[in-house]
mmCIF entry with sequence, helices, sheets and N, C-alpha, C, O atoms, coordinates in Angstrom:
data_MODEL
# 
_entry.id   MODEL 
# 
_entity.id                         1 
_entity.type                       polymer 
_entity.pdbx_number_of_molecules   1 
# 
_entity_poly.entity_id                      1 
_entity_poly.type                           'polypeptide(L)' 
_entity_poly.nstd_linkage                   no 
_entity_poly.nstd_monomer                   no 
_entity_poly.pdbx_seq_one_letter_code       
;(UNK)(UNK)(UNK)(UNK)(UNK)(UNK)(UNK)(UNK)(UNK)(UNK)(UNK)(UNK)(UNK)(UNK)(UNK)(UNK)
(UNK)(UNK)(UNK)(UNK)(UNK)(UNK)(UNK)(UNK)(UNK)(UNK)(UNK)(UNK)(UNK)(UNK)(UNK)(UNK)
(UNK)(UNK)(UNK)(UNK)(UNK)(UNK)(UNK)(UNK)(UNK)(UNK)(UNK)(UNK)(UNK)(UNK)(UNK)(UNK)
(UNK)(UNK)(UNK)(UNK)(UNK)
;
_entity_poly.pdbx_seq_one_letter_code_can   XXXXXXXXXXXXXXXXXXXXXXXXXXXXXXXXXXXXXXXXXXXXXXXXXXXXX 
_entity_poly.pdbx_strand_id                 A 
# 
loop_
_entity_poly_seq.entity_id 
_entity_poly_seq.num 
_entity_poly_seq.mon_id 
_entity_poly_seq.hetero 
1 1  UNK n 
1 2  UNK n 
1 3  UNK n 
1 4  UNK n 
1 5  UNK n 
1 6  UNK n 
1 7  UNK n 
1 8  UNK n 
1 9  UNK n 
1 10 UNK n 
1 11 UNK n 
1 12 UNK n 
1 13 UNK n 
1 14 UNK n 
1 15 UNK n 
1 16 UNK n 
1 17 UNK n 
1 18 UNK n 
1 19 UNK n 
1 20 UNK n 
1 21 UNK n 
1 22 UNK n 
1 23 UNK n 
1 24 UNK n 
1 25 UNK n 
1 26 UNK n 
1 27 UNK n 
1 28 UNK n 
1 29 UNK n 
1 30 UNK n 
1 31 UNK n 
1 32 UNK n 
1 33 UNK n 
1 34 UNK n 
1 35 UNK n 
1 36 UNK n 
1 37 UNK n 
1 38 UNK n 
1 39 UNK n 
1 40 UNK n 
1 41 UNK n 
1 42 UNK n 
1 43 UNK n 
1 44 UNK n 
1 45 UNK n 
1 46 UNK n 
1 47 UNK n 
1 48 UNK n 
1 49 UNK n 
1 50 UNK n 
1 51 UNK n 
1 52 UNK n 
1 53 UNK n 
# 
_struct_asym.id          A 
_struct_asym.entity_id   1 
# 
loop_
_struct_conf.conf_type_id 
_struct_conf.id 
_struct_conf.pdbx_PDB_helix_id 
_struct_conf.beg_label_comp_id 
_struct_conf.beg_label_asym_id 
_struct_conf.beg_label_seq_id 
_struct_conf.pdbx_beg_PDB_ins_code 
_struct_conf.end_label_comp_id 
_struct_conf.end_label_asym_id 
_struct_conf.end_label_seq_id 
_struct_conf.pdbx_end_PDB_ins_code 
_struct_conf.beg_auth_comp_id 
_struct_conf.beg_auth_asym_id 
_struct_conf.beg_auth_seq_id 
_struct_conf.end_auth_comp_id 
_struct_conf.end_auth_asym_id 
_struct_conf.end_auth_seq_id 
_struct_conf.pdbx_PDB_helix_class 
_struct_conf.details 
_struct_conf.pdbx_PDB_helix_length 
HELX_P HELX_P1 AA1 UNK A 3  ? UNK A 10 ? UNK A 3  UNK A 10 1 ? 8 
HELX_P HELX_P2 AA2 UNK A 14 ? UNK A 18 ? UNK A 14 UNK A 18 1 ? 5 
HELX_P HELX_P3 AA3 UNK A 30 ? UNK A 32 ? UNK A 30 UNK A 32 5 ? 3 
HELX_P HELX_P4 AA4 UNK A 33 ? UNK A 37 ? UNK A 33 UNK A 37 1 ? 5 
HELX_P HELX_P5 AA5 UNK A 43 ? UNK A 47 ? UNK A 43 UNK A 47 1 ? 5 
HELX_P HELX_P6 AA6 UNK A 50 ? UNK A 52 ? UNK A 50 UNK A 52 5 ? 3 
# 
_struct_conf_type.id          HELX_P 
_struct_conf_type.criteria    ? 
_struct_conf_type.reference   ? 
# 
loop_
_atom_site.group_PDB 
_atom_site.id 
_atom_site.type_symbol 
_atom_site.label_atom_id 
_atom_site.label_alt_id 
_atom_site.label_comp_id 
_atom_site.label_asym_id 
_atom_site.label_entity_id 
_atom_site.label_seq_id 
_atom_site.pdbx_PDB_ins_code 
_atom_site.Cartn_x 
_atom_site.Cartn_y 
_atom_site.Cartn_z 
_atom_site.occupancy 
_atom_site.B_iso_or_equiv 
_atom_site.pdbx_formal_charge 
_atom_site.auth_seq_id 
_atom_site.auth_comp_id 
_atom_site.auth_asym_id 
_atom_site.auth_atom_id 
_atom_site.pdbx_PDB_model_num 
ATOM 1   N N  . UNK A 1 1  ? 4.765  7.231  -24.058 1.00 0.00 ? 1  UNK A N  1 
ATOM 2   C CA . UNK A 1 1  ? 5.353  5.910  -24.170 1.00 0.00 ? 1  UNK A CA 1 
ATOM 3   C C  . UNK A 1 1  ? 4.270  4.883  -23.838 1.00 0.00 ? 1  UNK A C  1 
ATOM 4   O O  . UNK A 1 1  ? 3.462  5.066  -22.928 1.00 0.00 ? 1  UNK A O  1 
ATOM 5   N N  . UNK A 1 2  ? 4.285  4.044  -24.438 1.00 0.00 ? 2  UNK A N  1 
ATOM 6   C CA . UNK A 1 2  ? 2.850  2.750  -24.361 1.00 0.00 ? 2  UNK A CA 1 
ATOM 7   C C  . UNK A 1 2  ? 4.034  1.722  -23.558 1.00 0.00 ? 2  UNK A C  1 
ATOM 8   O O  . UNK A 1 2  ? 5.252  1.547  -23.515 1.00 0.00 ? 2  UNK A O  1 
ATOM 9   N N  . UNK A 1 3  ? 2.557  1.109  -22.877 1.00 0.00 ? 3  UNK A N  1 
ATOM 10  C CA . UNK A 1 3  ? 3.556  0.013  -21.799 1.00 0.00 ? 3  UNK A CA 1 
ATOM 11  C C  . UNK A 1 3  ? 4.276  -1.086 -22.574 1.00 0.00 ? 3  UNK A C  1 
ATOM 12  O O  . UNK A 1 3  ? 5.120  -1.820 -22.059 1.00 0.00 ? 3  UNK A O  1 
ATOM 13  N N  . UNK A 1 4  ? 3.820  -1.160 -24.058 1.00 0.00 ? 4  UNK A N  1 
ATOM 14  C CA . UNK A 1 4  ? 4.814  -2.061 -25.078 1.00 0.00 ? 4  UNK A CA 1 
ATOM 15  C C  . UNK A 1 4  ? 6.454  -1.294 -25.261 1.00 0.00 ? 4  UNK A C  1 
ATOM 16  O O  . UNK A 1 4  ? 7.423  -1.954 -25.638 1.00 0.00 ? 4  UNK A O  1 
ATOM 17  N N  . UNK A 1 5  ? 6.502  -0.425 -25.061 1.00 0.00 ? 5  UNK A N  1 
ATOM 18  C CA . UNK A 1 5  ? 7.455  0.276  -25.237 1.00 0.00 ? 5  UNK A CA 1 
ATOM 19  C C  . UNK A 1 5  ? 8.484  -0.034 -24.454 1.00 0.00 ? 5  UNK A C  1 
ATOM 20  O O  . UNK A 1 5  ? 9.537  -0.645 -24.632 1.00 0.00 ? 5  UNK A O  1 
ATOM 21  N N  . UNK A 1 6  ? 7.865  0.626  -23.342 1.00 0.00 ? 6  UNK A N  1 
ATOM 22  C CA . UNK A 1 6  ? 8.541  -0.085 -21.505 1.00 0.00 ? 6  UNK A CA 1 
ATOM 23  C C  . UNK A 1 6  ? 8.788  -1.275 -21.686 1.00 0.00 ? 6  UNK A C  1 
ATOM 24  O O  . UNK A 1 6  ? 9.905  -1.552 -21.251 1.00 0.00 ? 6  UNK A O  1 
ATOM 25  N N  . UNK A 1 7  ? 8.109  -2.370 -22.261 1.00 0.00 ? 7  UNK A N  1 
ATOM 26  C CA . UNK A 1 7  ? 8.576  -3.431 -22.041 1.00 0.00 ? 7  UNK A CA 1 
ATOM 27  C C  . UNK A 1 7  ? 9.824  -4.071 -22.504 1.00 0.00 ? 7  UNK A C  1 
ATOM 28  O O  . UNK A 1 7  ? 10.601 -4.957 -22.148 1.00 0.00 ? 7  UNK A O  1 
ATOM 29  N N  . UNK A 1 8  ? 9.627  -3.038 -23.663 1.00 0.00 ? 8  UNK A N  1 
ATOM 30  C CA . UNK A 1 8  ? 10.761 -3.402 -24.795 1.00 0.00 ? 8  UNK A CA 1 
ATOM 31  C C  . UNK A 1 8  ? 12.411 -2.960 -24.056 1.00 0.00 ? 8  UNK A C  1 
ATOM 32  O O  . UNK A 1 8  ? 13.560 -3.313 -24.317 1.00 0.00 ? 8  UNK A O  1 
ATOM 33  N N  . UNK A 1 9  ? 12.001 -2.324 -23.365 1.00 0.00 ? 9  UNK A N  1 
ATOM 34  C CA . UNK A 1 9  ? 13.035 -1.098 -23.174 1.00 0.00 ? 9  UNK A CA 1 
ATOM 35  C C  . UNK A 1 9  ? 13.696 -2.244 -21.809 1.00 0.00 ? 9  UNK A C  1 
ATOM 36  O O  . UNK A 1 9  ? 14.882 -2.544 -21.674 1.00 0.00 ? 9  UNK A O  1 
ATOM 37  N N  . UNK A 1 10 ? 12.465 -2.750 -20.873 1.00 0.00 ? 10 UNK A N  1 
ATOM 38  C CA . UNK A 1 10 ? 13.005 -3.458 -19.639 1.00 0.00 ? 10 UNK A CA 1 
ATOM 39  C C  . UNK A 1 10 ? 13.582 -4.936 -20.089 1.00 0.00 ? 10 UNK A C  1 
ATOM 40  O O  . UNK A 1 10 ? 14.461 -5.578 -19.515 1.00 0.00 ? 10 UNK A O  1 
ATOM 41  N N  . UNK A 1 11 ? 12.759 -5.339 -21.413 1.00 0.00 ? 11 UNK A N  1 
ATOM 42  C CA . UNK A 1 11 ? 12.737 -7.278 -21.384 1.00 0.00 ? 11 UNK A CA 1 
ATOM 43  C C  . UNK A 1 11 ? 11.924 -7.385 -20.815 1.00 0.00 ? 11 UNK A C  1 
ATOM 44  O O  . UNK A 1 11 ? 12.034 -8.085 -19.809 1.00 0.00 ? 11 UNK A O  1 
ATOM 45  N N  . UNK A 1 12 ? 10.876 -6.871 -21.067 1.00 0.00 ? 12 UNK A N  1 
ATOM 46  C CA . UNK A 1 12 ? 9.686  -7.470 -19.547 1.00 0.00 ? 12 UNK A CA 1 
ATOM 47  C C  . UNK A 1 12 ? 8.619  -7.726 -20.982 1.00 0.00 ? 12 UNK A C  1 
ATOM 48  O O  . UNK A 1 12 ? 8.843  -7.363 -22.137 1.00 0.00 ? 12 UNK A O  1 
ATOM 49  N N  . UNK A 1 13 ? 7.128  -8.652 -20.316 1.00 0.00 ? 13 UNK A N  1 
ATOM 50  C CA . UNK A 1 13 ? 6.264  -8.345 -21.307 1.00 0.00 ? 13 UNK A CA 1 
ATOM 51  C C  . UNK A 1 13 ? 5.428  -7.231 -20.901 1.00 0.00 ? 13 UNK A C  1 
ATOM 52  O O  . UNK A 1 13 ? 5.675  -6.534 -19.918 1.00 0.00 ? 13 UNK A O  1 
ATOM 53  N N  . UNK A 1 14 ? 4.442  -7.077 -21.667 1.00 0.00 ? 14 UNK A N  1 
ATOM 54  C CA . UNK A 1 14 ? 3.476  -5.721 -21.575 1.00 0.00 ? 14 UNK A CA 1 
ATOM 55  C C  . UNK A 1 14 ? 2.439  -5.885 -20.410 1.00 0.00 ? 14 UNK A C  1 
ATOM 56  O O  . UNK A 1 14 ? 1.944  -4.968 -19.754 1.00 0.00 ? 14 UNK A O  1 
ATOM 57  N N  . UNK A 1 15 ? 2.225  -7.125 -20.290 1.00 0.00 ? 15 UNK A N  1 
ATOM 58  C CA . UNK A 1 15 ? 1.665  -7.902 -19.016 1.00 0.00 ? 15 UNK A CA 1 
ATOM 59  C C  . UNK A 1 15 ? 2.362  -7.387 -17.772 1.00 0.00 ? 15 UNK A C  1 
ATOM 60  O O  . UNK A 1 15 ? 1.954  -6.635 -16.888 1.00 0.00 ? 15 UNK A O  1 
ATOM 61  N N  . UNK A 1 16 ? 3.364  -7.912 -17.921 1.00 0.00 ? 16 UNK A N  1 
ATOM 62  C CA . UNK A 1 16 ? 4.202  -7.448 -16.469 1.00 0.00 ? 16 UNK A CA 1 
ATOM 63  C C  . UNK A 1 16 ? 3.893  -6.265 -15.927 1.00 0.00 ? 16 UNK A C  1 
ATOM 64  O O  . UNK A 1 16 ? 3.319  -6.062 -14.857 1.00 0.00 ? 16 UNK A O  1 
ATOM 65  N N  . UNK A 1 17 ? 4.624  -4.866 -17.342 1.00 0.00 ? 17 UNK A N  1 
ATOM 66  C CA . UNK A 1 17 ? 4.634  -3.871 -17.049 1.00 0.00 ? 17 UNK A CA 1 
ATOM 67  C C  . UNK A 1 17 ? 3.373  -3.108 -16.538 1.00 0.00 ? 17 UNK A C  1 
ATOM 68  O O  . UNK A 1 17 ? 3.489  -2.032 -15.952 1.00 0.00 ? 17 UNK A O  1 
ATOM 69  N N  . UNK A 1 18 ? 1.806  -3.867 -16.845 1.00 0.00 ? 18 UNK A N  1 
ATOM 70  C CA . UNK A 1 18 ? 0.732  -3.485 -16.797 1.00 0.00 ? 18 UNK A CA 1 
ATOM 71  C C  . UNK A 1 18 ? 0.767  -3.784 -15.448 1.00 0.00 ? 18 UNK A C  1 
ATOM 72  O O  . UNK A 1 18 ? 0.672  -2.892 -14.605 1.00 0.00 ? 18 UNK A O  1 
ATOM 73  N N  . UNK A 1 19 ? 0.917  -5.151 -15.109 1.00 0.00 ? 19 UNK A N  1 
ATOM 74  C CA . UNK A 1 19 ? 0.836  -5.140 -13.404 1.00 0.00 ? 19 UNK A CA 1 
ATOM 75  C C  . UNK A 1 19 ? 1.325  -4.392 -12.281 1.00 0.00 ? 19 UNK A C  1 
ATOM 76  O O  . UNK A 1 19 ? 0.898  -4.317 -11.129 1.00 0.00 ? 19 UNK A O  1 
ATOM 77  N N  . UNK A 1 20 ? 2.691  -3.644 -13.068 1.00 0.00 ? 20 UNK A N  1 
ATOM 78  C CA . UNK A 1 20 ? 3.603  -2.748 -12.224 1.00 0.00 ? 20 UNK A CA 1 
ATOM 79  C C  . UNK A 1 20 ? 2.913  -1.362 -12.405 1.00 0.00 ? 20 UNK A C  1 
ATOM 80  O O  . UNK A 1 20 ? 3.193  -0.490 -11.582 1.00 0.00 ? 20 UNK A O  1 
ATOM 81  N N  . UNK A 1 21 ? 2.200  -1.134 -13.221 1.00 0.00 ? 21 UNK A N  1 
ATOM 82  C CA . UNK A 1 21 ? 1.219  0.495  -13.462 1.00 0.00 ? 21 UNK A CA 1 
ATOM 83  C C  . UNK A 1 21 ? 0.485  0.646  -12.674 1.00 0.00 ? 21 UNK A C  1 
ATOM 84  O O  . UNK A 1 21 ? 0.361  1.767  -12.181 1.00 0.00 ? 21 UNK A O  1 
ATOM 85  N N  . UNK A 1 22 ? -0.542 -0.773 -12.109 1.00 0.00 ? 22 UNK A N  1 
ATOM 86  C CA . UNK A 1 22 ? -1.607 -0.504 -11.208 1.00 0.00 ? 22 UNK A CA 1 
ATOM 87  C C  . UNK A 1 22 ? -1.533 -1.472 -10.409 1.00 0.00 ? 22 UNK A C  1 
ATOM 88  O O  . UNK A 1 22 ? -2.464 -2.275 -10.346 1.00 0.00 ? 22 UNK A O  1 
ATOM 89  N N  . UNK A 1 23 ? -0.434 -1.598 -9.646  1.00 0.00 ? 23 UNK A N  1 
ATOM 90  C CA . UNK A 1 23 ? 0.134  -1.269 -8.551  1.00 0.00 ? 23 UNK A CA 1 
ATOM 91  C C  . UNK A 1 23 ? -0.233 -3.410 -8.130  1.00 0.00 ? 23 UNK A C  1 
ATOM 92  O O  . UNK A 1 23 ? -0.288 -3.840 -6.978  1.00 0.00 ? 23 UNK A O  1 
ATOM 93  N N  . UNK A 1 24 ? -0.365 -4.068 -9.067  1.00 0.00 ? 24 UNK A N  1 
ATOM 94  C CA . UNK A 1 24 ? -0.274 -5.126 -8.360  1.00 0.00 ? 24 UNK A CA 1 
ATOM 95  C C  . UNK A 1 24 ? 1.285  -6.213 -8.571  1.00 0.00 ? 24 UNK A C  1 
ATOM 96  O O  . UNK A 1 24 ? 1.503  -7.300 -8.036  1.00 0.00 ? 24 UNK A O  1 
ATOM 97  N N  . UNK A 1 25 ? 2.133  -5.467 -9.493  1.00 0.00 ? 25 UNK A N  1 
ATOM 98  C CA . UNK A 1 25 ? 3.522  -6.024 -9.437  1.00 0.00 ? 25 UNK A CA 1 
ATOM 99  C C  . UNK A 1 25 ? 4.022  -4.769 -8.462  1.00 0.00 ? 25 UNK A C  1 
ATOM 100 O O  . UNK A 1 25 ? 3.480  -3.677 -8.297  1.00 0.00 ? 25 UNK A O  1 
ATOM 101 N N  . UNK A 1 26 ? 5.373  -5.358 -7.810  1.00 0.00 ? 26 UNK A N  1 
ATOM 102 C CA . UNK A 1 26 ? 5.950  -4.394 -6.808  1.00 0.00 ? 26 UNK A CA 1 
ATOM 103 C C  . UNK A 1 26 ? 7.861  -4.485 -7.828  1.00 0.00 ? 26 UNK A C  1 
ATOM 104 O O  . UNK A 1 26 ? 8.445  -5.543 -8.062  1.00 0.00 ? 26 UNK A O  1 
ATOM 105 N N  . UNK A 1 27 ? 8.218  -3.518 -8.093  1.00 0.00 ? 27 UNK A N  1 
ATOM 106 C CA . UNK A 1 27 ? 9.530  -3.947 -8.987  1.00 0.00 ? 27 UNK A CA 1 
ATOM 107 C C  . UNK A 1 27 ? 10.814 -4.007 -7.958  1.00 0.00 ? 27 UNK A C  1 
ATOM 108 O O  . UNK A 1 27 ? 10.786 -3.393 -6.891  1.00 0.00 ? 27 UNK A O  1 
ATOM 109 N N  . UNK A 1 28 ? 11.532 -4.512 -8.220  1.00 0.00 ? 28 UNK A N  1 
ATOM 110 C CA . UNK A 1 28 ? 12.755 -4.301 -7.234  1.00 0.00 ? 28 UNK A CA 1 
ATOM 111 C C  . UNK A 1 28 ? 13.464 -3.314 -7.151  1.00 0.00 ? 28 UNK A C  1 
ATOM 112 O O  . UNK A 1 28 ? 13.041 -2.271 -7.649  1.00 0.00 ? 28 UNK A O  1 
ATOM 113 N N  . UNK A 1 29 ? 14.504 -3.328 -6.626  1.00 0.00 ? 29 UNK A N  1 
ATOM 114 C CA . UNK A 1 29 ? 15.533 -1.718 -6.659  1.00 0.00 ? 29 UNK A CA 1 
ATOM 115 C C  . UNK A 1 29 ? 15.740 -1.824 -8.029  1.00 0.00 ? 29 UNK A C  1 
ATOM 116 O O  . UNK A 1 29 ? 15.066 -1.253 -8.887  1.00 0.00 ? 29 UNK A O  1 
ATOM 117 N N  . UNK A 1 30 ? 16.518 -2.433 -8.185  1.00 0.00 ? 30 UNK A N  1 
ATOM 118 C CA . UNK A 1 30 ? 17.614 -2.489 -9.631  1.00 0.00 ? 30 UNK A CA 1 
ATOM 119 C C  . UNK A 1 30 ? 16.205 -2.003 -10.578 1.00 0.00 ? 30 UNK A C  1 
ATOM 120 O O  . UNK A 1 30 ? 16.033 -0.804 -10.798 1.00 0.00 ? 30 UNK A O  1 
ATOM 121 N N  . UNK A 1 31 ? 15.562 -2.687 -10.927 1.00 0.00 ? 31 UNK A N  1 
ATOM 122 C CA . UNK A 1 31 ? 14.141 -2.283 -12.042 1.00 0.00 ? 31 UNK A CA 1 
ATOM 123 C C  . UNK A 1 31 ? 13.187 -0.995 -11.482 1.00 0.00 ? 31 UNK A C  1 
ATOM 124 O O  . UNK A 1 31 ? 12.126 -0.546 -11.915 1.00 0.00 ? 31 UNK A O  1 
ATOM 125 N N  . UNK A 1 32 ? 14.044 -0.593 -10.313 1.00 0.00 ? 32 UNK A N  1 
ATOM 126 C CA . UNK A 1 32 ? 13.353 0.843  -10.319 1.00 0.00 ? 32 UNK A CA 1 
ATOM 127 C C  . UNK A 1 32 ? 14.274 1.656  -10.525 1.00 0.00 ? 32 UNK A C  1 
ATOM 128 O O  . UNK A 1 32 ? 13.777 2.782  -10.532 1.00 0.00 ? 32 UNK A O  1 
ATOM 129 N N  . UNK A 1 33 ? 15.709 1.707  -10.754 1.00 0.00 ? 33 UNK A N  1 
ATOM 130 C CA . UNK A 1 33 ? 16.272 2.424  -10.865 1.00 0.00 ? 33 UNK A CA 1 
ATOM 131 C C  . UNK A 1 33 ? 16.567 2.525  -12.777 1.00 0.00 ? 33 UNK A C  1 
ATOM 132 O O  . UNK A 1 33 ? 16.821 3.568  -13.379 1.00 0.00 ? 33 UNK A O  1 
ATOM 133 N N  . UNK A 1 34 ? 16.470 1.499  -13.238 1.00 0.00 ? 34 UNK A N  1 
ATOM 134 C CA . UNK A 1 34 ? 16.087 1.322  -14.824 1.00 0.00 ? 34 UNK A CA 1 
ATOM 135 C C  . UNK A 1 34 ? 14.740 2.205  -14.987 1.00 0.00 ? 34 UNK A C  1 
ATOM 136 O O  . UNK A 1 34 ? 14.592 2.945  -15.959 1.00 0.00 ? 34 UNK A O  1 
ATOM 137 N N  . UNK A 1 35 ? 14.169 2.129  -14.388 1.00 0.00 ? 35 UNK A N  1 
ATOM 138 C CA . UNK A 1 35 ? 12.789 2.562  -15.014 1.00 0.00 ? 35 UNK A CA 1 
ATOM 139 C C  . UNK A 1 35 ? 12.683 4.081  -14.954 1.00 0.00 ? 35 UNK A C  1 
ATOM 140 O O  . UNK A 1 35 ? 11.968 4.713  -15.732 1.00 0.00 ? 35 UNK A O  1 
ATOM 141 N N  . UNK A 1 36 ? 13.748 4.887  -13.582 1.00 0.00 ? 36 UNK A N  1 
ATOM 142 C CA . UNK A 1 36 ? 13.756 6.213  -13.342 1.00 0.00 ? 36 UNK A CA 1 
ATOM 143 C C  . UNK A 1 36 ? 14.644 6.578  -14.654 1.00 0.00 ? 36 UNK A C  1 
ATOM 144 O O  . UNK A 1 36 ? 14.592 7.515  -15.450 1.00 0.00 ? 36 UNK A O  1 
ATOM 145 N N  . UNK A 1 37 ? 15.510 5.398  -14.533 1.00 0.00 ? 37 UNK A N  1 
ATOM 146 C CA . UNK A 1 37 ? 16.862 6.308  -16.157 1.00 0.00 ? 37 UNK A CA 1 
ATOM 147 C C  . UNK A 1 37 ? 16.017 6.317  -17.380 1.00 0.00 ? 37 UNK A C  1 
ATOM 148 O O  . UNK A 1 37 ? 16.311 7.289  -18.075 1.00 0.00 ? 37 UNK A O  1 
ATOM 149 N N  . UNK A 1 38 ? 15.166 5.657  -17.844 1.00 0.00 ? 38 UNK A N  1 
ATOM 150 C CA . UNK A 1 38 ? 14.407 5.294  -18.809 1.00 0.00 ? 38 UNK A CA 1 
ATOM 151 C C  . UNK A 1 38 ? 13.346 6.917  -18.421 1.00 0.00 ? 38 UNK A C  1 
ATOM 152 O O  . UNK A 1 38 ? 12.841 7.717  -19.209 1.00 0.00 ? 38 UNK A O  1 
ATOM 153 N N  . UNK A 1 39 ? 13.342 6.901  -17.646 1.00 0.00 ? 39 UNK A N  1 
ATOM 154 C CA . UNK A 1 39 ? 11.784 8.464  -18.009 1.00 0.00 ? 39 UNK A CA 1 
ATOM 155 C C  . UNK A 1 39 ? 12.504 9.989  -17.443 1.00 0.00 ? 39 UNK A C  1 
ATOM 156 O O  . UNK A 1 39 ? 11.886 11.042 -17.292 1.00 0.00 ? 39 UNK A O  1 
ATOM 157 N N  . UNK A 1 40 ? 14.220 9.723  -17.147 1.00 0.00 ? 40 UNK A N  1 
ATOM 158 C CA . UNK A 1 40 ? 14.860 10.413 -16.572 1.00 0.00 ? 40 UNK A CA 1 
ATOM 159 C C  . UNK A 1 40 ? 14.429 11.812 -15.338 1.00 0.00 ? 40 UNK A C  1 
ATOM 160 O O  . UNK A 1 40 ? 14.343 13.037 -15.248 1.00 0.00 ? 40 UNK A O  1 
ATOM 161 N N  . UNK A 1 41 ? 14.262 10.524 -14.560 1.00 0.00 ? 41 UNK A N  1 
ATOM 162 C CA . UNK A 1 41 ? 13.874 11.029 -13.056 1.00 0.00 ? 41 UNK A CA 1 
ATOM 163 C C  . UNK A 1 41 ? 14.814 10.650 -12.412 1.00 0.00 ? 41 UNK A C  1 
ATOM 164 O O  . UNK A 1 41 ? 15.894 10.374 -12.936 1.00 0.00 ? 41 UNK A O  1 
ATOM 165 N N  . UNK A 1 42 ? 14.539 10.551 -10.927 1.00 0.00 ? 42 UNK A N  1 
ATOM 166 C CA . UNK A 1 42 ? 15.211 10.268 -9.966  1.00 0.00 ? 42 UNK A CA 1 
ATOM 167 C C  . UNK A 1 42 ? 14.384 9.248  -9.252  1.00 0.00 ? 42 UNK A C  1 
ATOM 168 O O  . UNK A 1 42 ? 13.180 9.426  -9.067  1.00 0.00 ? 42 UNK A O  1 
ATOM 169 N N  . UNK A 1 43 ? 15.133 7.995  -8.781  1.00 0.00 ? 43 UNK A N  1 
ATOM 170 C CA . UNK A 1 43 ? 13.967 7.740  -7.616  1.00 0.00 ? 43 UNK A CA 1 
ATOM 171 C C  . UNK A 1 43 ? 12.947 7.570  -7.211  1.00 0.00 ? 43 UNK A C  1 
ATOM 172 O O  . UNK A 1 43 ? 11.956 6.854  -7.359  1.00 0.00 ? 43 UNK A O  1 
ATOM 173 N N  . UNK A 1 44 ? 13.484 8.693  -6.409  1.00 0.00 ? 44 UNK A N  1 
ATOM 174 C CA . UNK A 1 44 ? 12.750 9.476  -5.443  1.00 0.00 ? 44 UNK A CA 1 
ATOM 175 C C  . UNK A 1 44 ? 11.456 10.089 -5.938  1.00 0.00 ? 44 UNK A C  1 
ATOM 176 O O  . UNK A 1 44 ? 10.344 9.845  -5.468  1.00 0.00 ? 44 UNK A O  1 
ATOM 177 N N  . UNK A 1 45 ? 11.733 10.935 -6.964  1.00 0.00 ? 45 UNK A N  1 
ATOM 178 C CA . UNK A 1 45 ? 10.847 11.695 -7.857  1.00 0.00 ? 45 UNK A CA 1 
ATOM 179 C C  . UNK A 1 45 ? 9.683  10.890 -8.237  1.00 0.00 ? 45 UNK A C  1 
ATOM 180 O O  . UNK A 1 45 ? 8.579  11.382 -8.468  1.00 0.00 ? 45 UNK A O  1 
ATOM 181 N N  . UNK A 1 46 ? 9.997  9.454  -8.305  1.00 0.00 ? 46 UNK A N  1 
ATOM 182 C CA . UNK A 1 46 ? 9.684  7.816  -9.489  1.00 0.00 ? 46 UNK A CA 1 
ATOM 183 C C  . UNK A 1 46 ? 8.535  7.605  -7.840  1.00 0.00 ? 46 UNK A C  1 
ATOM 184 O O  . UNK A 1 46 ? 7.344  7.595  -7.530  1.00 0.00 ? 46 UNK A O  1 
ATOM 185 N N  . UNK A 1 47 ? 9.379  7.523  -7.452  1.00 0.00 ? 47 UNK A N  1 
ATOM 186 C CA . UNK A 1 47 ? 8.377  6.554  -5.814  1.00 0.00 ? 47 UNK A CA 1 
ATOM 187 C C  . UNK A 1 47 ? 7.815  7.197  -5.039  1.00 0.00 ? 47 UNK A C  1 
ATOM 188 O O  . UNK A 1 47 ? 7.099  6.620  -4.221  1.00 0.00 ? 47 UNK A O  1 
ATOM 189 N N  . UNK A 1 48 ? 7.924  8.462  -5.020  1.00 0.00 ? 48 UNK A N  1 
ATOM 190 C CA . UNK A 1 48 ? 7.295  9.253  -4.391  1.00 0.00 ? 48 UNK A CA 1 
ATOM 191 C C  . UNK A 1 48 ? 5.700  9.744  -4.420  1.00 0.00 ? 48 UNK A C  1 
ATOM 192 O O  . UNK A 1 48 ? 5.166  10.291 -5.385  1.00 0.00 ? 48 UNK A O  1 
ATOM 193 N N  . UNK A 1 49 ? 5.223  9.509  -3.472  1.00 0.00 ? 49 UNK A N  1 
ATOM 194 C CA . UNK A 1 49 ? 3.417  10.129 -3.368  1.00 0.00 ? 49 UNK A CA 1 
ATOM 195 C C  . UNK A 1 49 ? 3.128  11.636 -3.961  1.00 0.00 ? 49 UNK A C  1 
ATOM 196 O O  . UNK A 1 49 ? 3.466  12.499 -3.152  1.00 0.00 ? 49 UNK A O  1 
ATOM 197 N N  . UNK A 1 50 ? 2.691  12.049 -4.940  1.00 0.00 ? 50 UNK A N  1 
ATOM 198 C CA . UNK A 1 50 ? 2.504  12.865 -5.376  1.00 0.00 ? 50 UNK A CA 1 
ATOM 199 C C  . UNK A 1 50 ? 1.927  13.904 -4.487  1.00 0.00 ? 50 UNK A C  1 
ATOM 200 O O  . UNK A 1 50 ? 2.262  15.060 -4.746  1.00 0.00 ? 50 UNK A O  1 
ATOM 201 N N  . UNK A 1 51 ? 0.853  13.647 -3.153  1.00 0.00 ? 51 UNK A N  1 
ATOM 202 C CA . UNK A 1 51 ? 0.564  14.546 -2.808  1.00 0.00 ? 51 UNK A CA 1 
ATOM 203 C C  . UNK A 1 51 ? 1.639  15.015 -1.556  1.00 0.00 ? 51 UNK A C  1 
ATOM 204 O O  . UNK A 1 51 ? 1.296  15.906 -0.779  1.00 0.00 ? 51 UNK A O  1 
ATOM 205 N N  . UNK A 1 52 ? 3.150  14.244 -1.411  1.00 0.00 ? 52 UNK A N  1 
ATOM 206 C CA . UNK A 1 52 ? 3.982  14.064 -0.771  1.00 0.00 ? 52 UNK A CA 1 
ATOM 207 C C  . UNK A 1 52 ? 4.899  15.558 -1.177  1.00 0.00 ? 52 UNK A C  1 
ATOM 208 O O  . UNK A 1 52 ? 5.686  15.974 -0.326  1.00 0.00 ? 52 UNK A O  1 
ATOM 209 N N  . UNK A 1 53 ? 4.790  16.113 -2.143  1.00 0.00 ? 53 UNK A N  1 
ATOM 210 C CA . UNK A 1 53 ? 5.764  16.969 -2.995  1.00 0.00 ? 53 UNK A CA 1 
ATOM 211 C C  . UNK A 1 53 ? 5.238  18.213 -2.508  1.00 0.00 ? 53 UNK A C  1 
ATOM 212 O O  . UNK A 1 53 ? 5.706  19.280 -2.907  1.00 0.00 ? 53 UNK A O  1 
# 
């Protein structure tokens, strides 16, 4: 999925979504819980530190 995609998918622009990839947008609950249904995760799974698992 290209971050144009995501964007399409949130209403966001590709800008935004780029800022939220590397880590200088922070998203809220609600737009993190869109974003886990959108790549069908959880969460948790979504926010979680990889070397955390």
């Amino acid at each position: 999925m290209t971050q144009q995609d995501l964007a399409n998918q949130l209403g966001f622009s590709r800008y935004h979504v780029s800022g939220l990839e590397i880590g200088r947008k922070h998203p809220h609950v609600q737009l993190t819980v869109k974003i886990a249904d959108i790549f069908g995760v959880t969460v948790d799974q979504l926010v979680r530190d990889e070397l955390d698992v």
